[in-house]
C-alpha positions as CSV (number, residue, x, y, z in Angstrom):
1,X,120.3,98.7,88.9
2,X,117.1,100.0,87.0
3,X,118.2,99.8,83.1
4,X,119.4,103.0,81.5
5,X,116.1,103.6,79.6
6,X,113.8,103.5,82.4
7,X,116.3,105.8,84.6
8,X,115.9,108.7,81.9
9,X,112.1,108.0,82.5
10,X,112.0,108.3,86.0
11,X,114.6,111.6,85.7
12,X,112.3,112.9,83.1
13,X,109.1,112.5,85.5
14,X,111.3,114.1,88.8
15,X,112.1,116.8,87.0
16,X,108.7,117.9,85.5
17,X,107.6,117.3,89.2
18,X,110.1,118.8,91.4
19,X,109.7,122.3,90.3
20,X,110.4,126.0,91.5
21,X,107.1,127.8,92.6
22,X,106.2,131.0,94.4
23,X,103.3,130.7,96.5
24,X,100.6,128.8,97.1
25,X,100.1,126.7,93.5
26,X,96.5,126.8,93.4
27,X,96.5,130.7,92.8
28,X,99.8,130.8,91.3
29,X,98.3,128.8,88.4
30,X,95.4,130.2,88.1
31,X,97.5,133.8,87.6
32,X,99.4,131.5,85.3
33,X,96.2,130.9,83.0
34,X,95.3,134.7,82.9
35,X,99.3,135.6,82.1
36,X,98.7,133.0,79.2
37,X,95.4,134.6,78.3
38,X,96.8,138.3,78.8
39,X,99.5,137.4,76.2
40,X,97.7,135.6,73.6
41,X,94.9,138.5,73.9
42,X,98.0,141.0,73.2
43,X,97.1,143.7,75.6
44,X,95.9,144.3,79.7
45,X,92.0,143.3,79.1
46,X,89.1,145.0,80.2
47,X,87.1,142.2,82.0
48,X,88.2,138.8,83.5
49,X,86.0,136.1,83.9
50,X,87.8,133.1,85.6
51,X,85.9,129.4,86.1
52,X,87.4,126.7,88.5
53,X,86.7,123.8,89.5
54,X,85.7,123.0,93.3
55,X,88.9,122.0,94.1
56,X,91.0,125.0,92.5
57,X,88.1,126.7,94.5
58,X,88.9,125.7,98.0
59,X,92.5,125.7,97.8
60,X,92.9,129.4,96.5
61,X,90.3,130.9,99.1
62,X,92.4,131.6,102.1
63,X,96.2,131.6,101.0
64,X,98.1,134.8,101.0
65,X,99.4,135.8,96.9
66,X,103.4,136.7,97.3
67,X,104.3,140.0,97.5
68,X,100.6,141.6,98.0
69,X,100.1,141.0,101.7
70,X,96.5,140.3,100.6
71,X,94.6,136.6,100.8
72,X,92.4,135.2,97.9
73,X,91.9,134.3,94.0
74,X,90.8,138.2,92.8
75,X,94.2,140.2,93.4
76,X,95.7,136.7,92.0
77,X,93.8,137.1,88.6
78,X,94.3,140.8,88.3
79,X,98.1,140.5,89.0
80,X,98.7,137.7,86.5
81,X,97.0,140.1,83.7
82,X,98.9,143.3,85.1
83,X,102.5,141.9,85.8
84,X,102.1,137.9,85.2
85,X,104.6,136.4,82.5
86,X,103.6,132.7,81.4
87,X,107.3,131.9,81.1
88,X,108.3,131.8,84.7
89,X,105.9,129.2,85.2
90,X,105.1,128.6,88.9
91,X,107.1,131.8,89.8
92,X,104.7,134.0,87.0
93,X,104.1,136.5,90.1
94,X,108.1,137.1,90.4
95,X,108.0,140.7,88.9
96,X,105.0,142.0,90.9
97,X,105.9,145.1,92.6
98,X,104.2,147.6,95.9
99,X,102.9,150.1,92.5
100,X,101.5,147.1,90.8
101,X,99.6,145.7,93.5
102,X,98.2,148.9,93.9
103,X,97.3,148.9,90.2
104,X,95.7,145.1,91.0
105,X,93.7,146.7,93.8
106,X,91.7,149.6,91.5
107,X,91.5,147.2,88.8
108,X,89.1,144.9,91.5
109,X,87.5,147.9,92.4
110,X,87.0,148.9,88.8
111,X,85.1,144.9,89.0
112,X,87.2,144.3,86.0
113,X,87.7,140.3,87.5
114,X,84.7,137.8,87.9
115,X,85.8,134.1,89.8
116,X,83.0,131.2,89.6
117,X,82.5,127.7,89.8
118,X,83.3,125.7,86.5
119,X,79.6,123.9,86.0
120,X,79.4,120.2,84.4
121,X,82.0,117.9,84.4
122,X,85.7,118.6,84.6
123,X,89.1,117.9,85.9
124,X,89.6,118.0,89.6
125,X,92.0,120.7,88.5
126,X,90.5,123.0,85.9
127,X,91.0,126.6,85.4
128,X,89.2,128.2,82.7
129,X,90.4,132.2,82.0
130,X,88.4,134.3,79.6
131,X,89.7,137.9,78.9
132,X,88.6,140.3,76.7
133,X,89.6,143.9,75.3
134,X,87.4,146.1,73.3
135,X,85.7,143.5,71.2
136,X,88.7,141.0,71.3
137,X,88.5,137.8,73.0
138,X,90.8,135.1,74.4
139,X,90.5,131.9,76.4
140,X,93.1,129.6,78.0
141,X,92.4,126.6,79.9
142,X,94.8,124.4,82.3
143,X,93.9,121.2,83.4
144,X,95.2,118.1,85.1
145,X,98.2,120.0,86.2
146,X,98.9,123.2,87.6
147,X,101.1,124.1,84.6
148,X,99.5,122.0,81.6
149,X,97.6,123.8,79.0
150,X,95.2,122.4,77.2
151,X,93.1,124.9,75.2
152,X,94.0,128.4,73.4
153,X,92.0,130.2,71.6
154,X,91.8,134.2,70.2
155,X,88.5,135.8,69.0
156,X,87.2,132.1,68.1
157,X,90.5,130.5,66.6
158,X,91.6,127.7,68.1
159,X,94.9,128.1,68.9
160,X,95.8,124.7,71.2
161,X,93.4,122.2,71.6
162,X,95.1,119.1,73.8
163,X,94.0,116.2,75.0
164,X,92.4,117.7,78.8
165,X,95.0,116.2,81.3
166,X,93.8,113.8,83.9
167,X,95.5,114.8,87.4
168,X,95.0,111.1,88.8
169,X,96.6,109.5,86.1
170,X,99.7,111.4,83.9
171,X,103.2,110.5,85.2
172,X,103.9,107.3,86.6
173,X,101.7,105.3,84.5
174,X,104.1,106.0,81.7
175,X,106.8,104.9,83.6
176,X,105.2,101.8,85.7
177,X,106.8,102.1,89.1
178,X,106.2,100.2,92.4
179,X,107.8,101.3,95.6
180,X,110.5,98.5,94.8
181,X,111.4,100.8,91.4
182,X,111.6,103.5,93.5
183,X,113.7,102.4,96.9
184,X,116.3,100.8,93.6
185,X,116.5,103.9,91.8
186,X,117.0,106.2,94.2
187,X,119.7,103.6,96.0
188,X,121.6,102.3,92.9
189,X,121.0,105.2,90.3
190,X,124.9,106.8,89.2
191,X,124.9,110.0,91.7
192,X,125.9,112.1,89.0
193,X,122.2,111.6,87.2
194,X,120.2,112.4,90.7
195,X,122.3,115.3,92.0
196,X,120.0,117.4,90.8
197,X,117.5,116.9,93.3
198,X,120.0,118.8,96.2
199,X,118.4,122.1,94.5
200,X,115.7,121.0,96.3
201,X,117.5,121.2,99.5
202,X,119.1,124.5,98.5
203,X,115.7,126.4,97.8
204,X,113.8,124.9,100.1
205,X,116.5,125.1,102.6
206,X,116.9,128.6,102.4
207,X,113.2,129.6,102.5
208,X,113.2,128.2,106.2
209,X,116.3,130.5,107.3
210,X,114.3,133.7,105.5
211,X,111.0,132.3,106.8
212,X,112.5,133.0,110.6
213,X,113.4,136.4,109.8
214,X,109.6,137.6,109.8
215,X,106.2,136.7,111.6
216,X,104.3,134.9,108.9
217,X,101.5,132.9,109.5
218,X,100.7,131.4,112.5
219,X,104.2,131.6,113.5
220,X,104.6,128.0,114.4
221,X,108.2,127.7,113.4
222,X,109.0,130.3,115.3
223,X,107.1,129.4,118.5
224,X,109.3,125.7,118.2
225,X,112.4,127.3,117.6
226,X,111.5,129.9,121.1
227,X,111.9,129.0,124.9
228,X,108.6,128.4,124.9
229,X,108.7,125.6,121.9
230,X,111.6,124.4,123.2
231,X,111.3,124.1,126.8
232,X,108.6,122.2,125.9
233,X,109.2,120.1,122.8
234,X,113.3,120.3,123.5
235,X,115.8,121.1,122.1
236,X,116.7,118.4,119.8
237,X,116.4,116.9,116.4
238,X,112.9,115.9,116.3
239,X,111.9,119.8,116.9
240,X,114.1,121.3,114.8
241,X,113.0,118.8,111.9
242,X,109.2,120.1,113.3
243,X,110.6,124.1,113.4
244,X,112.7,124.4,110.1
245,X,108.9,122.7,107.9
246,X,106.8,124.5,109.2
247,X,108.4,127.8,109.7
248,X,108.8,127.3,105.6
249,X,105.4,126.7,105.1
250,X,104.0,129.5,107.4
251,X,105.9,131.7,105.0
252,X,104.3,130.2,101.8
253,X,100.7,130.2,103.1
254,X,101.1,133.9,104.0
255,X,102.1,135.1,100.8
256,X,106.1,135.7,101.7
257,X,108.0,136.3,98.3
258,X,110.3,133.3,99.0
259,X,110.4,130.9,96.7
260,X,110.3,127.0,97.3
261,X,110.7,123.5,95.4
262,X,107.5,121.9,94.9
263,X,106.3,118.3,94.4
264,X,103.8,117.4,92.0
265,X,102.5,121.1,91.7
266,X,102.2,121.6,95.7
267,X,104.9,123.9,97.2
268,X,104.0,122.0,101.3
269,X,104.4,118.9,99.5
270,X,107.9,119.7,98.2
271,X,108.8,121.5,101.7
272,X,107.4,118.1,103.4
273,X,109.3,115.8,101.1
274,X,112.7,117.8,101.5
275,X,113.6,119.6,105.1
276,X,112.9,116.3,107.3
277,X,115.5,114.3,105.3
278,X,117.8,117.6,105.0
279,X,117.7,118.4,108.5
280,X,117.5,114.4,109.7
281,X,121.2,114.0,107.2
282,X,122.6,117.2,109.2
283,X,122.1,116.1,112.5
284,X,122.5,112.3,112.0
285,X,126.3,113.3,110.4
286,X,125.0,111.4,107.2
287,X,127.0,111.8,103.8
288,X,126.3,114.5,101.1
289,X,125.7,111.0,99.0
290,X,123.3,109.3,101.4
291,X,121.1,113.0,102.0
292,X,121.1,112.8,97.9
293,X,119.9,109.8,97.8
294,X,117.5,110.1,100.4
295,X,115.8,112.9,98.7
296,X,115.3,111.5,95.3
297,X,113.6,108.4,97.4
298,X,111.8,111.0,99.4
299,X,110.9,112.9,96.5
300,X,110.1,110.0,94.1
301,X,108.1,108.2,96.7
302,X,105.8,110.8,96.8
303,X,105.1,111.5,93.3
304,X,104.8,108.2,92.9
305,X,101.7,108.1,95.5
306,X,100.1,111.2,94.1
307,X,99.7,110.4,90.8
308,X,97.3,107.8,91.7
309,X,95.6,109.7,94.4
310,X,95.5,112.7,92.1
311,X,97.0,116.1,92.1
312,X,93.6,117.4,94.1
313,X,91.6,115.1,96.2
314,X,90.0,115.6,99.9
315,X,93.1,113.8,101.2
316,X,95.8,116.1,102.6
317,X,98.4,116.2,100.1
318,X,100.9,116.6,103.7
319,X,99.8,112.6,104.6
320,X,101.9,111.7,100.7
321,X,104.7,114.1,101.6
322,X,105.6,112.8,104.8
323,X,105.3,109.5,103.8
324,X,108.1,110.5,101.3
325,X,110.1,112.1,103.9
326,X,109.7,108.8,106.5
327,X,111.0,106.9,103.4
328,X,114.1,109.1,103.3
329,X,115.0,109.5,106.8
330,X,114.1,105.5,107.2
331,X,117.1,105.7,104.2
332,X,119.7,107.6,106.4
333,X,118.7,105.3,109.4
334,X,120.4,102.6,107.4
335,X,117.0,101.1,106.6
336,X,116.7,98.3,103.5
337,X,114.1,98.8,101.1
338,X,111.8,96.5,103.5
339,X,111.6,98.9,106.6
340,X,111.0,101.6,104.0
341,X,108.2,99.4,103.0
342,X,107.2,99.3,106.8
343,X,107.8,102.5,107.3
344,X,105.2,103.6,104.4
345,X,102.7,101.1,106.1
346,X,103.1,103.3,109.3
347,X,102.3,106.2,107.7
348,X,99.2,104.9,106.2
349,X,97.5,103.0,109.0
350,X,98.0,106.7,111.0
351,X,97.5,109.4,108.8
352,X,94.8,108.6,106.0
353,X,91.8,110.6,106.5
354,X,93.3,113.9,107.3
355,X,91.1,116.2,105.4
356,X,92.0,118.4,103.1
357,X,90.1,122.0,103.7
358,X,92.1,124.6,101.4
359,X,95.1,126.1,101.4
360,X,95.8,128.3,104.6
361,X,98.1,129.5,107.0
362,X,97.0,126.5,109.3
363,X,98.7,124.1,106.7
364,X,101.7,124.4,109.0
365,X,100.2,122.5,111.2
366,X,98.6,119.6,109.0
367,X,102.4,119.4,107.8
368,X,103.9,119.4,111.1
369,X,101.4,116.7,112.3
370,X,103.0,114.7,108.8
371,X,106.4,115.5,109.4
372,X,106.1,114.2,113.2
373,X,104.5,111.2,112.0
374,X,107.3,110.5,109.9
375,X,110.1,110.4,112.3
376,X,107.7,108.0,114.7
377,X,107.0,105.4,111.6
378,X,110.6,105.8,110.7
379,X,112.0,104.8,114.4
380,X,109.3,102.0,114.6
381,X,110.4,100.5,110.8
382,X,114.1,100.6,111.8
383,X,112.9,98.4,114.3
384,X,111.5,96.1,112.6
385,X,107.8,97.0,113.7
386,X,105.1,97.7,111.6
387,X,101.2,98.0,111.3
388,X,100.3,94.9,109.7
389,X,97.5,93.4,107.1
390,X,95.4,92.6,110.1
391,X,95.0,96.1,110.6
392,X,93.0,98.7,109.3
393,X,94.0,99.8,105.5
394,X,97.6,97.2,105.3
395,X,97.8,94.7,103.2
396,X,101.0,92.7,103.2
397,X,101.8,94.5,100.0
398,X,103.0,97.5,100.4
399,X,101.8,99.1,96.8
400,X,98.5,97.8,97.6
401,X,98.6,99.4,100.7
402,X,99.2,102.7,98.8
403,X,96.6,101.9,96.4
404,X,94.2,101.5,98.9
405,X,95.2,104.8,100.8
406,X,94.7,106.3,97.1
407,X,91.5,105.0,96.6
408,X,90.1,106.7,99.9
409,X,91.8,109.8,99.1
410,X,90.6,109.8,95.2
411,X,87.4,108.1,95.5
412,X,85.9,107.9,98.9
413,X,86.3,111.1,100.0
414,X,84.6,112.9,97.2
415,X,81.8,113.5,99.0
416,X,83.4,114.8,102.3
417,X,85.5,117.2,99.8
418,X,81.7,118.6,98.9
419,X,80.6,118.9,101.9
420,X,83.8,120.9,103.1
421,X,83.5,123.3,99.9
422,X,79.8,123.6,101.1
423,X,81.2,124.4,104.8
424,X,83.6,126.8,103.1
425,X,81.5,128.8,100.9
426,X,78.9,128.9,103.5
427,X,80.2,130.9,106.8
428,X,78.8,133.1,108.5
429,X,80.9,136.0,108.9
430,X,81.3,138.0,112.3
């Protein structure tokens, strides 16, 4: 068992990662940063100027903002001035109302909000928010992660000045994991200190049931969980593991005031990590203990892959999820840490390269692709089969194998994350 020190680490990091959000994160935060600003300016401003990095850019373009039945980073930023409150965090757009999106509306159409790209160097995730009232002046800036502040300031005084986060670094490097650390916590740790991580289940759990209720999205949860879905995919447990993710995700990306658990400040990439193991313990008549503990390894194996990959990155943040969730349901197969390991290498030699183009609707589908890849790497490691260091991106060690993965994601794929910003910004419209 992991010593009692290092335990109340790891809890620590799960818990600052596995958090409540409402809507897509991208937005969310950057309604977060103009809440802040709202506040610390003391009163609704008269102008918003908002600067984001290209990353904050892409993701926030085409999601749908909860509760407003509208897509896009401008009702966002008016909403978190009108009706945002800093201290929900993640759920800051929980008290917007049909009257104040109204209100969000005439206050665009006033051109009261400005959203540009951040120029010079910054954080992957950077949001910059400068409001302003009748000669007063405030500015707050996030950075490295969707809810860390970093700079405060009113009319010129420095309020906060933090070291800027880095989003491909803060986390596990204070805690030094390998996927070894990880497959022993979550196996060995005293149930009573990892219970926690069922509210995942519960939340996320509960947004799929209200996520069938209306047409969101794409409707791809629904279309599984119809005739047609299931005359052709069956009706079994590999489609309603496929049907109860993505219905929960087409509800997020179209703006559904539902609220889910995230990972590592993405709302998919806590849906991705949770429902395959939930669903997967249900049918496979696992124990309330073994789901448990399959979800903190879920869970903790992908927050341990993202912090070296970065919170942002051209890399589909669905590809680290589901290699969470293979980890898990590998778990409730009655796999030992070494087909987890396989299973991981499965993932990898499939998925890597899945590109990353903003947060959308058609997320549902990137996460279903994950999620199906999952249950496939998860069969084949329970077998004892698994992509090996002759292959591709596998190297016998498994965390070098993840490393490698996260080097692609992080570093190689910088440039195809410009050129799909460029594709992005650049349509021509119909």
């Amino acid at each position: 068992m992991i010593e009692a020190e290092k335990r109340k680490s790891i809890i620590d990091l799960v818990k600052r990662e596995v958090v409540p959000a409402m809507g897509c994160t991208e937005p969310i935060a950057v309604a977060l940063c103009v809440a802040k600003a709202t506040e610390v300016l003391g009163y609704t401003p008269e102008k918003i100027n908002v600067y984001l990095s290209a990353n904050m850019l892409k993701n926030a373009m085409g999601v749908g903002i909860p509760g407003t039945g509208m897509v896009g980073l401008p009702i966002a930023v008016a909403l978190g001035a009108l009706v945002g409150k800093s201290e929900y965090q993640l759920e800051v757009l929980r008290d917007v109302t049909p009257e104040a999106v109204e209100h969000g509306k005439a206050y665009i159409a006033e051109n009261r909000v400005s959203v540009d790209l951040k120029n010079g160097e910054c954080d992957k995730l950077y949001i910059e928010a400068n409001v302003e009232t009748c000669g007063d002046k405030a500015k707050v800036v996030i950075s490295g992660g969707h809810t860390n502040f970093v700079h405060i300031e009113k009319n010129g005084e420095v309020i906060l000045s933090a070291q800027t986060g880095n989003s491909s670094t803060c986390g596990v490097a204070e805690v030094g994991l390998t996927l070894r650390d990880v497959y022993e916590f979550a196996s060995t740790t005293p149930l009573n200190e990892i219970e926690f991580i069922n509210d995942a289940a519960r939340l996320n759990t509960e947004a799929s049931r209200l996520a069938l209720l209306g047409n969101y999205g794409h409707e791809l949860g629904k279309t599984l969980s119809r005739p047609l879905g299931r005359g052709i995919m069956g009706d079994s447990m590999f489609s309603h593991i496929l049907s109860a993710t993505s219905s929960a995700c087409d509800a997020r990306m179209a703006g559904a005031m539902i609220p889910v658990m995230s990972n590592s400040g993405s709302g998919n990439q806590g849906i991705a990590a949770t429902l395959p193991v939930v669903v997967f313990g249900k049918e496979n008549h696992n124990t309330e203990e073994e789901v448990t503990r399959a979800l903190m390894l879920s869970h903790l194996t992908a927050i341990y892959i993202k912090q070296s990959l970065g919170r942002l990155s051209a890399l589909c943040g669905c590809v680290v999820a589901s290699t969470g969730s293979s980890c898990g349901i590998t778990y409730l197969m009655g796999g030992t840490y070494e087909q987890v390991a396989f299973a991981v290498k499965n993932m990898i030699a499939n998925l890597v390269g899945m590109v990353c183009d903003g947060a959308k609707p058609s997320c549902a589908l990137k996460v279903s692709s994950g999620v199906s890849t999952a249950v496939l790497s998860a069969m084949l490691a329970i077998q004892n089969k698994h992509v090996t260091s002759v292959e591709g991106l596998i190297e016998d060690d498994v965390d070098r194998s993840i490393r490698n993965m996260t080097r692609i994601g992080a570093e190689g794929m910088n440039e195809t994350d410009r050129m799909v910003l460029d594709i992005m910004t650049h349509k021509e419209t119909l």
